[in-house]
N, C-alpha and C positions, 0 to 999 in steps of 0.2 A: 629479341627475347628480353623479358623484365628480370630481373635477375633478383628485386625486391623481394623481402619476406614480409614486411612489417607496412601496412598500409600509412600516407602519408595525407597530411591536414595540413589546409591551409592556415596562414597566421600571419598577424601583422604587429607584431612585436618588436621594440627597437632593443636593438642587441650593443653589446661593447665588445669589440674582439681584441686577444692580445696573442703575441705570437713573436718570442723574444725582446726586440726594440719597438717593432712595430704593434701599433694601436691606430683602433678606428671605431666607428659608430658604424652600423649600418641596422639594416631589418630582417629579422626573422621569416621568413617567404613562406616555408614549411617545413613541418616537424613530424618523426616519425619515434617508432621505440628505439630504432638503426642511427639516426641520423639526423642532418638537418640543413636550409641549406638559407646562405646567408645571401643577400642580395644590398647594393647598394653602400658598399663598402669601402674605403679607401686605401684597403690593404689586400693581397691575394698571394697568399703565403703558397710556397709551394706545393706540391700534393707529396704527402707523408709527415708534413710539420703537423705538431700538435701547436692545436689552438686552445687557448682560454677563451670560455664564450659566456658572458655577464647578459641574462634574459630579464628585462626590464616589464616581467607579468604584472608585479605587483613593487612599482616603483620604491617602494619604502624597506622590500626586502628581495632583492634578484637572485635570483638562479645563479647558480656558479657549474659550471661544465667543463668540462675539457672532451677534446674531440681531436680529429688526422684529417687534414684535409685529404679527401675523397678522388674532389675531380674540379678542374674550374669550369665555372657553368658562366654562362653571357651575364656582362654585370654585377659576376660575385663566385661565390664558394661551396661544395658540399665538400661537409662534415660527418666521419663516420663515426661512432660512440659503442663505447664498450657496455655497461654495465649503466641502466640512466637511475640516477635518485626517484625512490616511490613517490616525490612529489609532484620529480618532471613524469612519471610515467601516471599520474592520475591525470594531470594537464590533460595529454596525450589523451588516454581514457574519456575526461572531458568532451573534446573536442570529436573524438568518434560517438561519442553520443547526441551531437545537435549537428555534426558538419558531415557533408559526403567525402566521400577520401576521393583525392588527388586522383587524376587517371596515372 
């Protein structure tokens, strides 16, 4: 059963994660109003740690997020998110407007 509310896009955005001591690079996979899930990462923070997540959309000014790790997924992280800034959720918006959503 999907247990999803919030339809999910794909994306290929390079992300900065941080989560206490540990920092890494990785990529934005996909993004939802709920969540997001990080791929390609060098760090896999346990599930319930809050992550700082720096979205590299528009390199000169990134996203700033915080997020709980979720679940760990093959390769990387989901992130679940509380309340997302109206800029990440026009992204979001964006993005259901030209892309199919994720099965």
């Amino acid at each position: 059963m999907d247990r999803r509310t919030h339809p999910r896009y794909r994306t290929r955005f390079d992300a900065f994660c941080s989560s206490g001591r540990e920092e890494g690079e990785g990529t934005l996979h996909d993004l939802s109003y709920a969540g997001a899930r990080i791929l390609d990462s060098p760090i896999c923070p346990p599930e319930g740690t809050k992550v700082r997540l720096y979205l590299f959309v528009d390199p000169s000014r990134p996203f700033e997020l915080t997020g709980t790790v979720a679940r760990h997924v093959e390769a990387g992280f989901a992130l679940s998110f509380g309340d997302l800034p109206s800029e990440l959720r026009s992204l979001v918006d964006d993005f259901a407007a030209v892309v199919e959503p994720l099965d």
